[in-house]
Backbone as CSV, one residue per row, in Angstrom:
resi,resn,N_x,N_y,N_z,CA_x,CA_y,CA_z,C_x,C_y,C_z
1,UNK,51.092,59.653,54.687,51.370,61.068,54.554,52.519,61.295,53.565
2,UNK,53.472,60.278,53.642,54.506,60.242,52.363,54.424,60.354,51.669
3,UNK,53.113,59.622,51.054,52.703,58.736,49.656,52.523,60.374,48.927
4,UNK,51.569,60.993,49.907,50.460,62.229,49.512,51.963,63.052,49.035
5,UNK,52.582,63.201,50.243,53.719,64.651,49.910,54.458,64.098,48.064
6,UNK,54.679,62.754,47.650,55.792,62.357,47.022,54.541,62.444,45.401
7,UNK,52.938,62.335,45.995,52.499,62.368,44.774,52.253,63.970,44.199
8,UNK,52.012,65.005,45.489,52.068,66.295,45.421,53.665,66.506,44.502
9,UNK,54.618,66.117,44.967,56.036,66.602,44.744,56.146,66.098,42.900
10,UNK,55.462,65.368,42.576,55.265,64.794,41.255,54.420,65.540,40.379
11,UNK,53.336,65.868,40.816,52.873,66.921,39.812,53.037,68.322,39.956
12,UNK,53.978,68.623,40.666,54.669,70.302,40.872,55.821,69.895,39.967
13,UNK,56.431,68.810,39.698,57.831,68.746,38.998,56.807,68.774,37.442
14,UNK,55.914,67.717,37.182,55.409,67.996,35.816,54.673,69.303,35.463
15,UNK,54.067,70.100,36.589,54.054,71.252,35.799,54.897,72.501,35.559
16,UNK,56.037,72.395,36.731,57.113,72.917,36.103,57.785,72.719,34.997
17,UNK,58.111,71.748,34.910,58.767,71.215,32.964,57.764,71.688,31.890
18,UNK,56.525,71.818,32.611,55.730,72.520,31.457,55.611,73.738,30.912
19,UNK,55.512,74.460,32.333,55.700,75.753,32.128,57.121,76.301,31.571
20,UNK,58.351,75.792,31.837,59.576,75.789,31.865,59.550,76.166,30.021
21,UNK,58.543,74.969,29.402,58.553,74.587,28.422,57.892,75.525,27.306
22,UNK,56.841,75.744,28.292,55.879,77.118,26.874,56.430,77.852,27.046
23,UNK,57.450,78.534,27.955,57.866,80.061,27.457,58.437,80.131,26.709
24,UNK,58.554,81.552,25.942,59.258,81.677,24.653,60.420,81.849,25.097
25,UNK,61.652,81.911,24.027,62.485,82.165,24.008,62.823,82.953,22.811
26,UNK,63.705,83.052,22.010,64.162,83.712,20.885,63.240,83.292,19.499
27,UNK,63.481,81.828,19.492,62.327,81.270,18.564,60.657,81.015,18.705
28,UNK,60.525,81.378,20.219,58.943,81.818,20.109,58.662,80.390,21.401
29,UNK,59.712,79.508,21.421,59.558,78.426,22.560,58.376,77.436,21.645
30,UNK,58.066,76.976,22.910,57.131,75.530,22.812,55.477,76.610,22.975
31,UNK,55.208,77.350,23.527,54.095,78.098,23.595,53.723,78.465,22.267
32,UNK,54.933,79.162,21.267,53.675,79.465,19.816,53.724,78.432,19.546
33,UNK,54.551,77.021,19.345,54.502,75.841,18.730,53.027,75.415,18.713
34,UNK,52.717,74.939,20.411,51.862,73.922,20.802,50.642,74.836,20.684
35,UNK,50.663,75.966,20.580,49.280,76.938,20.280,49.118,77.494,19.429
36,UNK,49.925,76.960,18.337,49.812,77.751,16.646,50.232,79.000,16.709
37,UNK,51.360,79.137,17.303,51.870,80.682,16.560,51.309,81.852,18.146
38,UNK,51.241,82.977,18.070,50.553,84.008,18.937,49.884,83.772,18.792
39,UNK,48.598,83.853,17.779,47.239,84.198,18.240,46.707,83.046,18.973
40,UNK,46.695,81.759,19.350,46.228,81.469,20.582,46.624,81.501,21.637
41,UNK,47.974,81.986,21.570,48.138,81.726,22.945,48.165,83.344,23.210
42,UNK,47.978,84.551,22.116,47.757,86.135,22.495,46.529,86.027,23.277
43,UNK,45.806,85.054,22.264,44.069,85.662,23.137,43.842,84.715,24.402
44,UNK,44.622,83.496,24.848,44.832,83.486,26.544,45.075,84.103,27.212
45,UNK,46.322,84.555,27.178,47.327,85.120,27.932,47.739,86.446,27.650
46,UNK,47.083,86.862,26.480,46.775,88.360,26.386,48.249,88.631,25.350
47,UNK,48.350,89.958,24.826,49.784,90.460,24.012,50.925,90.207,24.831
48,UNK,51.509,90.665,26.377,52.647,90.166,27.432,51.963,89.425,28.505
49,UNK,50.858,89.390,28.558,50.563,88.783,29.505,51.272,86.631,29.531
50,UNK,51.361,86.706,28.277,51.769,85.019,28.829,53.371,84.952,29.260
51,UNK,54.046,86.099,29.140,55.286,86.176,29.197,55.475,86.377,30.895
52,UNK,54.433,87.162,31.451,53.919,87.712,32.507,54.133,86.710,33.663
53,UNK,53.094,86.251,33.169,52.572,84.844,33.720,52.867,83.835,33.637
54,UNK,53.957,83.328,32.565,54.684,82.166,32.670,56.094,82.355,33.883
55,UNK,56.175,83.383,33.817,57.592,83.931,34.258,56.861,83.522,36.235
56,UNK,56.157,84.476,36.668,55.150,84.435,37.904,54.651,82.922,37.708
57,UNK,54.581,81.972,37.159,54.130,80.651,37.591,55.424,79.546,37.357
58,UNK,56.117,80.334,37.009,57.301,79.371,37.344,58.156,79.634,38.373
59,UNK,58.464,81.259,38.973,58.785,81.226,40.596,57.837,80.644,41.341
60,UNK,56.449,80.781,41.377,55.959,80.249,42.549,56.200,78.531,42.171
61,UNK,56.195,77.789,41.247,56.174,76.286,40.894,57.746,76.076,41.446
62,UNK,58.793,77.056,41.163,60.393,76.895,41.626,59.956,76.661,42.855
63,UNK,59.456,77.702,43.547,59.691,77.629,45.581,58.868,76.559,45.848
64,UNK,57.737,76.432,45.153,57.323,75.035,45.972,57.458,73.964,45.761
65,UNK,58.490,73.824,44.481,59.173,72.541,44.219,60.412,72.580,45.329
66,UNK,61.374,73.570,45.563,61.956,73.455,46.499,61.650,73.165,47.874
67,UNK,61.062,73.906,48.790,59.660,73.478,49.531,59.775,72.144,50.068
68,UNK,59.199,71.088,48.514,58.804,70.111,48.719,60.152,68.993,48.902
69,UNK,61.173,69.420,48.222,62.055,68.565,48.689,62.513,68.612,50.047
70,UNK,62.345,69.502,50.861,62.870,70.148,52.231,62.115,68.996,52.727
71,UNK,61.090,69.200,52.310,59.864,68.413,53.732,60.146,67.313,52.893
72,UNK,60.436,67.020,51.789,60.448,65.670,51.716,61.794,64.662,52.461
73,UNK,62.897,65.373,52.177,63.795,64.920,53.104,64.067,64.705,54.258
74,UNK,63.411,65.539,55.219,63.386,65.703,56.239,62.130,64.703,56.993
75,UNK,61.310,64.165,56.034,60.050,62.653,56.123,60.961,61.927,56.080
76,UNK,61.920,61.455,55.260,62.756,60.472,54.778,63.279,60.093,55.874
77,UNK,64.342,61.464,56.160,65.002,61.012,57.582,64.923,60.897,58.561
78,UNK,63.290,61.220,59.056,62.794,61.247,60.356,62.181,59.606,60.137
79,UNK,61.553,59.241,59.174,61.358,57.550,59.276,61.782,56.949,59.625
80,UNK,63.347,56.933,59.210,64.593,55.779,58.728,65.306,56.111,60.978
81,UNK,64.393,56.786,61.450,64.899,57.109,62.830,66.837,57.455,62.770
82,UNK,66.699,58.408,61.545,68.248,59.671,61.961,67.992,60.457,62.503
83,UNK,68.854,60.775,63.515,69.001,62.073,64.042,69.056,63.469,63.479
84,UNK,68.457,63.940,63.367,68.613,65.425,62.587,68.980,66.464,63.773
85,UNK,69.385,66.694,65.132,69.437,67.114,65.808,70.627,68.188,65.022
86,UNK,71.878,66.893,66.007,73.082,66.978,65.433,74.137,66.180,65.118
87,UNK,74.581,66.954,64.089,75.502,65.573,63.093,76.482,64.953,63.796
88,UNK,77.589,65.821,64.452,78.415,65.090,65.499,78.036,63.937,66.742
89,UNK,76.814,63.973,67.303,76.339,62.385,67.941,76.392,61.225,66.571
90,UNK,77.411,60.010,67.172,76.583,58.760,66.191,75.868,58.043,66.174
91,UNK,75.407,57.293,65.307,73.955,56.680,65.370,74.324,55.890,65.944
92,UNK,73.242,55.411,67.069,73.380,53.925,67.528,73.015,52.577,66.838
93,UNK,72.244,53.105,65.475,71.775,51.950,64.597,72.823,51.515,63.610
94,UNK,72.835,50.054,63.428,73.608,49.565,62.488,73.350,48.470,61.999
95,UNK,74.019,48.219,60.750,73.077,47.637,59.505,73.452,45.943,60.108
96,UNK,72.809,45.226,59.603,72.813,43.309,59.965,74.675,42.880,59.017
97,UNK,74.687,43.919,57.920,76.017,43.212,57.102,77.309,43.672,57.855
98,UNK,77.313,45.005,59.180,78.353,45.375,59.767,77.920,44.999,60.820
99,UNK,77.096,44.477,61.321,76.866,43.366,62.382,77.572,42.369,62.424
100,UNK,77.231,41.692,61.497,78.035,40.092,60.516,79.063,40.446,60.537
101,UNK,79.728,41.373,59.831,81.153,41.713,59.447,82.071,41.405,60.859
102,UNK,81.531,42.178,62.072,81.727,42.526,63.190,82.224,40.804,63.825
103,UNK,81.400,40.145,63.649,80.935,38.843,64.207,82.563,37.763,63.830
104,UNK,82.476,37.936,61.878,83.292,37.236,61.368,84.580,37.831,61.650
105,UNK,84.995,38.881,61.775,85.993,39.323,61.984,86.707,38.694,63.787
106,UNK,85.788,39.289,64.751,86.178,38.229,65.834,86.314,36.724,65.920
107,UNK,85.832,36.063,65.166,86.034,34.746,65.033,87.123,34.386,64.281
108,UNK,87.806,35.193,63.228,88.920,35.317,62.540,89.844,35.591,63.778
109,UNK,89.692,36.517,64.447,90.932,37.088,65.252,91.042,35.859,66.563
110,UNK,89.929,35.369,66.718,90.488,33.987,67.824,90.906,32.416,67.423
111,UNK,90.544,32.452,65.873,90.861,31.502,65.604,92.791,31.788,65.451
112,UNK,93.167,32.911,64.728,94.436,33.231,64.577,95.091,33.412,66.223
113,UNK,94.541,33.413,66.746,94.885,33.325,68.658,95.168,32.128,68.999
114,UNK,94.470,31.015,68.737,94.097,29.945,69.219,95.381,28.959,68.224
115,UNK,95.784,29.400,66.758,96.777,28.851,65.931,97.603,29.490,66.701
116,UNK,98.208,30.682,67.203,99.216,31.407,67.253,99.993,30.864,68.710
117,UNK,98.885,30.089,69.456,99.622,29.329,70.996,100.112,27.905,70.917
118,UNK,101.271,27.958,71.205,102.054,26.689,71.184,101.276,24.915,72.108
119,UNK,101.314,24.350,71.509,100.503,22.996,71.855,101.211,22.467,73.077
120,UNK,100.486,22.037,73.571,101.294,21.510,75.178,102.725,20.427,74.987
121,UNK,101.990,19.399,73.800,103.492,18.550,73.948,104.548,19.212,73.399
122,UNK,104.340,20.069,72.305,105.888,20.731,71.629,106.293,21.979,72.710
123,UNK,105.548,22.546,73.664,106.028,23.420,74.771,107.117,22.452,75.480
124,UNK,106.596,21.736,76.007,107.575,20.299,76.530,108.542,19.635,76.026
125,UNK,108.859,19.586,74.940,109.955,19.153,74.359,109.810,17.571,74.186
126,UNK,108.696,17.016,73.991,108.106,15.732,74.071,107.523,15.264,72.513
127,UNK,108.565,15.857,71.226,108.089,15.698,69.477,109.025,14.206,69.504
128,UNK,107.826,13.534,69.230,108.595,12.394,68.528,109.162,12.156,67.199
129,UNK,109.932,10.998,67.409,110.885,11.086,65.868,109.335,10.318,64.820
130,UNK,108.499,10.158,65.133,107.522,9.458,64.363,106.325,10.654,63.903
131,UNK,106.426,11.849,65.003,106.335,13.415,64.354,107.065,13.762,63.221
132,UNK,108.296,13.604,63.132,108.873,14.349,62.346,109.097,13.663,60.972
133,UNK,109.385,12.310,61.091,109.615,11.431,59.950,108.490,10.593,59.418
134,UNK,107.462,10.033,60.474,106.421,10.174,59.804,106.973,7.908,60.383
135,UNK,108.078,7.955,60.696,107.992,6.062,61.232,107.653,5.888,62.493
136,UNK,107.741,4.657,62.933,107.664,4.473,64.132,108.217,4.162,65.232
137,UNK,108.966,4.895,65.035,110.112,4.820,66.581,109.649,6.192,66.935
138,UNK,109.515,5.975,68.378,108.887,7.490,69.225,110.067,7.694,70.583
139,UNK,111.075,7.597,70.268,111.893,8.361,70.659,111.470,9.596,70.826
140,UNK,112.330,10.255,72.051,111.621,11.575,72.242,113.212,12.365,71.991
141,UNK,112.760,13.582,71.809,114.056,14.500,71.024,114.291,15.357,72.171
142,UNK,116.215,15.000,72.983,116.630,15.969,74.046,116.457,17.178,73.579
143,UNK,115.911,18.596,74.031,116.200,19.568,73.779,116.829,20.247,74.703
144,UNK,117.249,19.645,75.737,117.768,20.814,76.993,119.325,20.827,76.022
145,UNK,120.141,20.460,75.466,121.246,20.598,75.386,122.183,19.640,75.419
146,UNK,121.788,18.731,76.096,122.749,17.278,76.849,122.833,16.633,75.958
């Protein structure tokens, strides 16, 4: 039913640019051009009559080009399952990359949790001198004060 509205909405836009296009203007437009001057396009469309009638087929081609975008938008967003109700409820749908985002971001915030808690032997006061200097004497370092 899309396909139909979007191929309808396509040839209302090309014959608007057309019509848009033969009317005259000051220099006579694309209408005497593409029809040699008045007399073919007088004996179509008569002495005012094409002025008439271009004018009357381009409001009705305006409204139902407008028209068609209404309903076309409103296909769009009823597909894609938005709410058109009302704008203030939010969607409950959300995309796979703010899913992910969602995902990596908690795994960031527990890994920085998990760095940010002190290790059982340095809570204890149990760092050897082979911690710190890198030899091997493991002396353990008083920290109470004594």
């Amino acid at each position: 039913m899309f396909t139909i509205w979007l191929v309808f909405h396509v040839l209302v836009c090309f014959a608007l640019v057309l019509v848009v296009l033969m009317q005259s203007s000051k220099g006579e437009g694309l209408a005497g051009s593409a029809f040699g001057g008045s007399g073919i396009s007088g004996a179509v469309f008569g002495g005012r009559g094409a002025a008439s009638f271009l004018s009357k087929a381009t409001t009705v081609l305006a409204i139902l080009f407008m028209l068609n975008c209404g309903a076309l938008a409103y296909m769009s967003a009823s597909s894609r399952g938005i709410r058109t109700e009302s704008a203030a409820e939010p969607t409950t749908s959300e995309s796979v990359v703010t899913r992910k985002a969602q995902e990596e971001r908690e795994r960031a915030m527990q890994q920085q949790q998990q760095q940010a808690l002190p290790t059982d032997s340095a809570a204890a006061g149990d760092i050897s001198i082979d911690d710190i200097l890198g030899g091997e004497e493991t002396a353990p370092i008083d920290t109470s004060g004594n």
